[in-house]
GUTORMAR-436094 format. One line per field, with one value per residue: residue in three letters; z negated, x negated, y of N, C-alpha, C in turn. Coordinates in nm, 2 decimals. Layout:
# GUTORMAR-436094
type	c(ALA/...)
n.pz	c(Z/...)
n.px	c(X/...)
n.py	c(Y/...)
ca.pz	c(Z/...)
ca.px	c(X/...)
ca.py	c(Y/...)
c.pz	c(Z/...)
c.px	c(X/...)
c.py	c(Y/...)
# end
This chain:
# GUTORMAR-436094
type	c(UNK/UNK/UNK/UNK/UNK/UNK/UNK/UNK/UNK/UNK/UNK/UNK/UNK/UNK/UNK/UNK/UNK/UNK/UNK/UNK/UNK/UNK/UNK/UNK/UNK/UNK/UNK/UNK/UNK/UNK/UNK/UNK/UNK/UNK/UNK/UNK/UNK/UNK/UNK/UNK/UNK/UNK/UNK/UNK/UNK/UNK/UNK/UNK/UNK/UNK/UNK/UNK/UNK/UNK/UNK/UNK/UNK/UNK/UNK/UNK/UNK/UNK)
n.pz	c(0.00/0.10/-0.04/-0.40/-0.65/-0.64/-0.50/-0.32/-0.37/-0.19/0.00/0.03/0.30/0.38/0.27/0.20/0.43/0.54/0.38/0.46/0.74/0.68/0.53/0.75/0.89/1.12/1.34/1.17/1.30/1.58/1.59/1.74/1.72/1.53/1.72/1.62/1.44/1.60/1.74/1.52/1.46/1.65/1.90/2.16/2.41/2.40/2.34/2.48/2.71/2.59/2.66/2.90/2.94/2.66/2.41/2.26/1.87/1.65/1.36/1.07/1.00/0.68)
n.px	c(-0.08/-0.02/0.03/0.17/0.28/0.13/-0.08/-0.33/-0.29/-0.25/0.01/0.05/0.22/0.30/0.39/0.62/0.76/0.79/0.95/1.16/1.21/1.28/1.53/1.71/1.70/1.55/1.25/0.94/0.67/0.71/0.83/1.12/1.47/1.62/1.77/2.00/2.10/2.20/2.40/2.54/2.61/2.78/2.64/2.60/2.60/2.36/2.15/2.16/2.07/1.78/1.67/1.60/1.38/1.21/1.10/1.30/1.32/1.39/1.57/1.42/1.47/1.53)
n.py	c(-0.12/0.23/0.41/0.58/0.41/0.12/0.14/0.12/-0.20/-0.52/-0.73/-1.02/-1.11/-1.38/-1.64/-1.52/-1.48/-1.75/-1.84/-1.66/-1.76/-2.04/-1.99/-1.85/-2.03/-2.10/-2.19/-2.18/-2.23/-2.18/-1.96/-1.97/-2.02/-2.27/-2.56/-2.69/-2.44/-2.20/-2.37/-2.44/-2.14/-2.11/-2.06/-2.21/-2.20/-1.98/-2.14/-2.34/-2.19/-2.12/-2.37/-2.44/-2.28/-2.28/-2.56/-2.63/-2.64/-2.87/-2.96/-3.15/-3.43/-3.63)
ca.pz	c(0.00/0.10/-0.17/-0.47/-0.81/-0.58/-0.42/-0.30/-0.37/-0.07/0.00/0.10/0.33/0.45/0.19/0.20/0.60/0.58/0.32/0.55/0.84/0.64/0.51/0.85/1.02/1.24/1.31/1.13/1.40/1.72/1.62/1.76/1.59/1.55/1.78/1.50/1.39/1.72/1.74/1.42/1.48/1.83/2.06/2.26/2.54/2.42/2.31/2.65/2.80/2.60/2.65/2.99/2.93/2.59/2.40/2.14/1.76/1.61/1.21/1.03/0.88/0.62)
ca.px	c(0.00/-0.16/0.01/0.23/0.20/0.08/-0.16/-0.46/-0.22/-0.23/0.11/0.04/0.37/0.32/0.46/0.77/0.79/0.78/1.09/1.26/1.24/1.37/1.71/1.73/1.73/1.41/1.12/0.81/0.56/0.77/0.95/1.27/1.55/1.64/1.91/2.12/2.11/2.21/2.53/2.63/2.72/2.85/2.56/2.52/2.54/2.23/2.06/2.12/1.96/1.66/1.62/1.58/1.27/1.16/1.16/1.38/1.29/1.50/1.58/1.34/1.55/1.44)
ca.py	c(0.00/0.35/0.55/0.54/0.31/0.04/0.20/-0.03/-0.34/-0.64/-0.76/-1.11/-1.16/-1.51/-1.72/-1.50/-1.51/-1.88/-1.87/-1.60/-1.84/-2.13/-1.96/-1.82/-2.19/-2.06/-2.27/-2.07/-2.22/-2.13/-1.82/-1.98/-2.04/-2.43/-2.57/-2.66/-2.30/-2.22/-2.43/-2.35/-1.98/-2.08/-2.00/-2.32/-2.15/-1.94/-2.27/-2.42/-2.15/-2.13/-2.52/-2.42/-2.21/-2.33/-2.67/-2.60/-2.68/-2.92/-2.97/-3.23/-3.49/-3.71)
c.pz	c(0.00/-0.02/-0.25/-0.60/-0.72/-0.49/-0.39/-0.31/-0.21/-0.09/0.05/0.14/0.38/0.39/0.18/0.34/0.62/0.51/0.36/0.66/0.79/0.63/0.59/0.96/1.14/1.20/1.29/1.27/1.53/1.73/1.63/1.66/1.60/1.63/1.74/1.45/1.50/1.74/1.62/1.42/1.61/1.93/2.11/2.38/2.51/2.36/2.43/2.73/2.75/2.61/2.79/2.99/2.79/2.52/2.27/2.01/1.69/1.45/1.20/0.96/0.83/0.58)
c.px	c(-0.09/-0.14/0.15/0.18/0.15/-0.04/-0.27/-0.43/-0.24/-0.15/0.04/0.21/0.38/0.40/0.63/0.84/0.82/0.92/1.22/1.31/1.35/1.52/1.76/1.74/1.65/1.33/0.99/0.71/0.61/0.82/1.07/1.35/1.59/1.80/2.02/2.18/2.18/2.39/2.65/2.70/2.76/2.79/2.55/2.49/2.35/2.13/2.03/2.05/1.78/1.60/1.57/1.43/1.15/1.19/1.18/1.37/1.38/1.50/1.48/1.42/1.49/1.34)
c.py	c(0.12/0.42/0.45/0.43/0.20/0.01/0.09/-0.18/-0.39/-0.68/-0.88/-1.18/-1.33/-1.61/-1.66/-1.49/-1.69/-1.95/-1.81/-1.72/-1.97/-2.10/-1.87/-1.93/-2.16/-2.16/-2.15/-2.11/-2.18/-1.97/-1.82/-2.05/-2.19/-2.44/-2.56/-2.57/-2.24/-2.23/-2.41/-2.24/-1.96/-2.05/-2.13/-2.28/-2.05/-2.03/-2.35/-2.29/-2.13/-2.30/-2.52/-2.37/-2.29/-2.52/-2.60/-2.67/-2.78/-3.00/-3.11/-3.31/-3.60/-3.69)
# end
């Protein structure tokens, strides 16, 4: 942080980018969002088109 009571502090965001992505139904290593995630809020159509372009992430089960 440049200024303020925190001043000189280091945010290390990664550990909280990796828990954003989770309870966002995103895959952290792709960026994209998992298919499942996808179909849930009714985009299949925008899941079938990035399946077209990308390969689409898909939940870890088990």
């Amino acid at each position: 942080m440049p200024t303020g009571p925190s001043k000189g502090q280091v945010c290390n965001l990664e550990p909280m980018l990796r828990e954003y992505y989770m309870y966002r139904g995103w895959d952290y290593e792709s960026g994209l969002p998992y298919e499942e995630t996808l179909e849930r809020l009714g985009l299949d159509y925008v899941a079938n088109e990035l399946k077209k372009k990308y390969v689409l992430p898909r939940l870890k089960h088990g």
